[in-house]
C-alpha positions as CSV (number, residue, x, y, z in Angstrom):
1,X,35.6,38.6,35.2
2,X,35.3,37.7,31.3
3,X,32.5,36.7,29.6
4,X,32.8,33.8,27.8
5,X,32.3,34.5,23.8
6,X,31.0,31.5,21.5
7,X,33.0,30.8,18.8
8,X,31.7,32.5,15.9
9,X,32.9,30.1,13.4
10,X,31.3,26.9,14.8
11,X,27.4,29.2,15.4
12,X,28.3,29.3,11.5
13,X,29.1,25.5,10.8
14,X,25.7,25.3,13.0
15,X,23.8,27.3,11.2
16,X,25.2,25.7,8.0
17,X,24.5,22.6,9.0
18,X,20.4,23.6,10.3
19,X,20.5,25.1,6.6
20,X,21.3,22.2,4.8
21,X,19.4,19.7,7.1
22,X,15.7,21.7,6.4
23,X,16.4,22.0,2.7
24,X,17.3,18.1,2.6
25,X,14.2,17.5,4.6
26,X,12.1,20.0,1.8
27,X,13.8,18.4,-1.1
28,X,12.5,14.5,0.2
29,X,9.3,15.7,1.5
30,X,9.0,16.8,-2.4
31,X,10.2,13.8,-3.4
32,X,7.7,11.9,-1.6
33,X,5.0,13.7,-2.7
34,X,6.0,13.0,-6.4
35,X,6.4,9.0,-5.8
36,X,2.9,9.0,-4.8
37,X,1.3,10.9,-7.5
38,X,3.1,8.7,-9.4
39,X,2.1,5.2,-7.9
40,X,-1.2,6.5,-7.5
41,X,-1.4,7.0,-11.6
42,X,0.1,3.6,-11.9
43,X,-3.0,2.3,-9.9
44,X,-5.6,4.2,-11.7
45,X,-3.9,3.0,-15.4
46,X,-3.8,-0.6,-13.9
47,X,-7.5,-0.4,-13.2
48,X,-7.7,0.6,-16.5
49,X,-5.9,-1.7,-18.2
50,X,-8.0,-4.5,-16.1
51,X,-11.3,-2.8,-17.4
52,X,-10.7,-2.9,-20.9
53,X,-8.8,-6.4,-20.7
54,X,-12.1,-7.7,-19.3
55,X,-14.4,-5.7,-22.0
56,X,-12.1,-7.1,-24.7
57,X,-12.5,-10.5,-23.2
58,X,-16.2,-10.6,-23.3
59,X,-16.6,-8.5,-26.5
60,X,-14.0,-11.2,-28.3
61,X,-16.5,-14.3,-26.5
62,X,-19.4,-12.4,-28.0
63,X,-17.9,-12.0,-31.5
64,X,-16.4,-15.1,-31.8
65,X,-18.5,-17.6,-29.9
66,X,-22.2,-15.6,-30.6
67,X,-23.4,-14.9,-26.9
68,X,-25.5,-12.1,-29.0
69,X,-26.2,-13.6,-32.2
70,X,-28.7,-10.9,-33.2
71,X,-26.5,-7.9,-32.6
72,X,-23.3,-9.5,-33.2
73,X,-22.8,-6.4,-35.7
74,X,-21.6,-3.7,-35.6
75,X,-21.9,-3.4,-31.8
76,X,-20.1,-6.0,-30.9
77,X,-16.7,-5.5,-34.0
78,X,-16.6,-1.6,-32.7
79,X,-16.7,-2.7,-28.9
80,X,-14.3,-5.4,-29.4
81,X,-12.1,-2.7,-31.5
82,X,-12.5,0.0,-28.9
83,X,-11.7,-2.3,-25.8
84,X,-8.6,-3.4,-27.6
85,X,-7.5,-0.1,-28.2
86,X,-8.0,0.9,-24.7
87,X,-5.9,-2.0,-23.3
88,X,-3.0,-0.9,-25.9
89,X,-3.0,2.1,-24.6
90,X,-3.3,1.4,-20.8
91,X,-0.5,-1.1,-21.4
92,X,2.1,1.9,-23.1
93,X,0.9,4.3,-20.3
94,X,2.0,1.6,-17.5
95,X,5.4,0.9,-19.4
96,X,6.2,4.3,-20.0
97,X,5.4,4.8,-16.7
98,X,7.7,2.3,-14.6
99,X,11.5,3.9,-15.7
100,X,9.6,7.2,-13.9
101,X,8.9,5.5,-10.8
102,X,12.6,3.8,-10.9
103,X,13.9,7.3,-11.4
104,X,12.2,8.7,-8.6
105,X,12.8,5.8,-6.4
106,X,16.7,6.2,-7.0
107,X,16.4,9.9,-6.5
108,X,14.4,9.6,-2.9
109,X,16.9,7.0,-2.1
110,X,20.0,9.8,-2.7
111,X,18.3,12.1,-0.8
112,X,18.0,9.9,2.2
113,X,21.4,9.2,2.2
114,X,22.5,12.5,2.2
115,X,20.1,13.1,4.8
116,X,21.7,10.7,7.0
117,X,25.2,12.0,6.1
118,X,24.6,15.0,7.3
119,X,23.0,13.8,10.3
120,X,26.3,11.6,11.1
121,X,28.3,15.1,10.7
122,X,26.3,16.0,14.0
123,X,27.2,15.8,17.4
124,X,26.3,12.6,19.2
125,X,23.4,13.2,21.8
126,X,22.0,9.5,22.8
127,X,19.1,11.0,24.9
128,X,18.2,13.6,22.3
129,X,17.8,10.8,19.5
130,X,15.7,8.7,22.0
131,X,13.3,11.7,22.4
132,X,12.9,12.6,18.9
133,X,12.2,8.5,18.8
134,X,9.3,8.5,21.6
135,X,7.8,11.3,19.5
136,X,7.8,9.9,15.8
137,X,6.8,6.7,17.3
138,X,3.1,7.6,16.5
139,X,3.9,8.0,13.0
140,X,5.0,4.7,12.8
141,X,1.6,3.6,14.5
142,X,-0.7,5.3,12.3
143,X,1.3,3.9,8.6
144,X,0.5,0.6,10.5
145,X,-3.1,1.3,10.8
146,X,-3.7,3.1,7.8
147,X,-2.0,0.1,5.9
148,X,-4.6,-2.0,8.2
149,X,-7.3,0.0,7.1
150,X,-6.7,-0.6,3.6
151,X,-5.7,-4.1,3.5
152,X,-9.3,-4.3,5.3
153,X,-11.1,-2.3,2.8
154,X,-9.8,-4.6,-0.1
155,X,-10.5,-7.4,2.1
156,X,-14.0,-6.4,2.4
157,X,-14.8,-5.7,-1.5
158,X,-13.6,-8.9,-2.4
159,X,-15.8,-10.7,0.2
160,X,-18.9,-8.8,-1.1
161,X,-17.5,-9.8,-4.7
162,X,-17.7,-13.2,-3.7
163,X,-21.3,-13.2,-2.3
164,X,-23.2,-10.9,-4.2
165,X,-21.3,-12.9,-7.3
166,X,-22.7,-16.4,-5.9
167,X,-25.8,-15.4,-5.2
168,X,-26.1,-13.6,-8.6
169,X,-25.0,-16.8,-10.6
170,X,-26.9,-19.0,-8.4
171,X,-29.8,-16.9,-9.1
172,X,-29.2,-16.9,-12.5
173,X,-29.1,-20.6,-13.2
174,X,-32.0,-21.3,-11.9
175,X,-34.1,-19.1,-14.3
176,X,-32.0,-20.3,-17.4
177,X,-32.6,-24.0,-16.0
178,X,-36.8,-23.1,-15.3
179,X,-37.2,-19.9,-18.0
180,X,-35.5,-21.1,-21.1
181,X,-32.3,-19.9,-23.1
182,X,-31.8,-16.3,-22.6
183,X,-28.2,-15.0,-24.1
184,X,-27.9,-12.0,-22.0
185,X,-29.0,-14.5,-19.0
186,X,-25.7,-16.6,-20.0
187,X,-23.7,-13.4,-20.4
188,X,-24.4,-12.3,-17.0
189,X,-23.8,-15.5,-15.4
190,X,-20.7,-16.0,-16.6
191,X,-19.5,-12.7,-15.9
192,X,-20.8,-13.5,-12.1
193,X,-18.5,-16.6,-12.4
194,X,-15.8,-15.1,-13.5
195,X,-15.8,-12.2,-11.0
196,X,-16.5,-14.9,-7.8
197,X,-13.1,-16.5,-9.1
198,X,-11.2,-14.1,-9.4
199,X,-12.3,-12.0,-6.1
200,X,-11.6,-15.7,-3.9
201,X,-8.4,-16.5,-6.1
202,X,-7.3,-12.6,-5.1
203,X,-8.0,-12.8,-1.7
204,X,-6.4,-16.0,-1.1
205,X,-3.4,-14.7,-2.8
206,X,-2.8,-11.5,-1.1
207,X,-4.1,-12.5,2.0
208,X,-5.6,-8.5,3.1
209,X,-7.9,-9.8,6.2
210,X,-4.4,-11.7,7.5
211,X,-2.3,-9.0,6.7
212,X,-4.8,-6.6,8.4
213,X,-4.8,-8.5,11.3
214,X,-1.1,-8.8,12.1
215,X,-0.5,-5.3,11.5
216,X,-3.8,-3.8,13.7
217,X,-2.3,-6.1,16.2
218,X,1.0,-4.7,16.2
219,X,0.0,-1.1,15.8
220,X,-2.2,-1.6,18.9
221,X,0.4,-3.0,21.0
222,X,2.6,-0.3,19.9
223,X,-0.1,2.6,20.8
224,X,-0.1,0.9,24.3
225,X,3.7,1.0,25.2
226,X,3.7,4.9,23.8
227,X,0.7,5.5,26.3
228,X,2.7,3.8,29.0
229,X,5.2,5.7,28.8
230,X,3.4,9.2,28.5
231,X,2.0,8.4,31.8
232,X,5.2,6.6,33.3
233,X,3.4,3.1,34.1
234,X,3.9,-0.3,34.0
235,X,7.6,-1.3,33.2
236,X,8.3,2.6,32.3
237,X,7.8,3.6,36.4
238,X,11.2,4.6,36.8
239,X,12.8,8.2,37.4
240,X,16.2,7.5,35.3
241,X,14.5,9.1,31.9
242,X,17.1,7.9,29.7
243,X,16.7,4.2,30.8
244,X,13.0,4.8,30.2
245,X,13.7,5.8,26.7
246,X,16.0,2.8,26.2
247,X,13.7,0.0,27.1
248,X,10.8,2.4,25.2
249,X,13.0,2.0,21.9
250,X,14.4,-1.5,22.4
251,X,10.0,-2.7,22.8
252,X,9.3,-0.3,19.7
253,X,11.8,-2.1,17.6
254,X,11.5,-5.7,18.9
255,X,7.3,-5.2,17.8
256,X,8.3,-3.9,14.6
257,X,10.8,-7.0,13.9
258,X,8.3,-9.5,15.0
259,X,5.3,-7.3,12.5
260,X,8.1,-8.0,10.3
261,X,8.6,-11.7,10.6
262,X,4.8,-12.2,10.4
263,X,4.8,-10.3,7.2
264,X,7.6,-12.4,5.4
265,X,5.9,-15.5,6.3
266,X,2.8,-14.3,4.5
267,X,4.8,-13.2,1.3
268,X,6.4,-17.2,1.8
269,X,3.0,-18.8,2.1
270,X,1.7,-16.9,-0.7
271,X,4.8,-17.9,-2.8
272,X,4.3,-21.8,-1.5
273,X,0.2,-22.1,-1.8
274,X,0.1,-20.3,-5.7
275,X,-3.5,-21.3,-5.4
């Protein structure tokens, strides 16, 4: 009887193919990694550039209106000078910085296409895709909630903003009203103002503690369909595994449409209520 003998030149194309598919998955891992440093610098220089906007802002009110008419010089003319500076600069960093991010964008994009190129050179295997798709389904779960836990977090410093603000300028006013005409008590009280604003304008705007909300909410439904189906319960009680998988991936996708949905009609009510 004769053994059978693999062909030799499709192990090859295999191992070819392995090849290529690793080094795509290297080259957008690196990729990834390079978009975030980069987006992360874009955050930091934006903080910047918000700083020194905000010291320019106050520095100009106190040169030009007199908020500190007995030091108006030369603090005030080299603060004023130097905070300008520093938004100049922040504002080249953060334009020289955007055709970067493009760049890399495109480039990340390439090499996702090419990933998926070679994927589609593949053979077809339905049930092996719908494994690989119950086991990255917990990455999907945890970008939901760490994208909750941030849109929290901003939610949260804004509230404090706004209270610690009010209760600041209320505080305030009621000594300038009772204790007389104090310059730095007008500076600080304005400054109080102006951050209460622009904390409740911010959070009305982006909406974080509604945008946390839908996505924990989603991210929690999906963590309790991937647990059913670990433990085979519920709808997934049924031997046929690739039925299981099925109605696994058709839930996992129908939650991430509807996370969707809820997410574009934030972006429209934002776009609708400007204020």
């Amino acid at each position: 009887m004769s053994d059978f003998v693999p062909d030799r030149g499709e192990n090859t194309s295999r191992t070819d193919l392995d090849s290529e598919r690793r080094e795509s998955e290297r080259k957008i891992v690196q990729q990834q990694s390079v978009l975030r440093n980069l987006r992360t610098t874009r955050l930091l220089q934006a903080i910047w550039l918000i700083a020194s906007m905000v010291a320019a802002t106050f520095l100009g009110s106190a040169m030009f209106i007199g908020i500190w008419t007995n030091y108006r010089t030369p603090f005030t003319l080299i603060g004023f000078a130097a905070a300008a500076i520093s938004t100049a600069l922040a504002a080249g960093y953060i334009i020289k910085l955007r055709p970067r991010i493009s760049d890399n964008v495109h480039q990340l994009r390439t090499l996702e296409t090419e990933q998926l190129h070679l994927a589609a050179r593949e053979e077809a295997n339905p049930i092996s895709a719908l494994r690989i798709y119950r086991l990255i389904a917990s990455n999907d779960i945890e970008e939901l909630s760490r994208n909750a836990r941030r849109n929290q977090r901003y939610a949260n410093i804004l509230q404090w903003i706004v209270i610690l603000g009010s209760v600041t300028s209320t505080s305030l006013a009621g000594i300038a009203v009772g204790g007389g005409d104090d310059p730095r008590v007008r500076l600080i009280t304005a400054i109080s103002s102006g951050l209460v604003s622009v904390a409740a304008a911010a959070a009305g705007f982006f909406k974080f503690r509604e945008r946390r909300t839908t996505q924990q909410q989603t991210a929690d439904a999906m963590k309790r369909h991937l647990k059913a189906i670990e433990l085979r319960i519920n709808e997934y009680d049924e031997e046929d595994e690739e039925l299981v998988l099925k109605k696994f991936a058709q839930t996992m996708e129908e939650l991430k449409d509807e996370q969707r949905k809820r997410e574009l009609q934030l972006e429209e009510s934002t776009n609708k209520d400007p204020g």
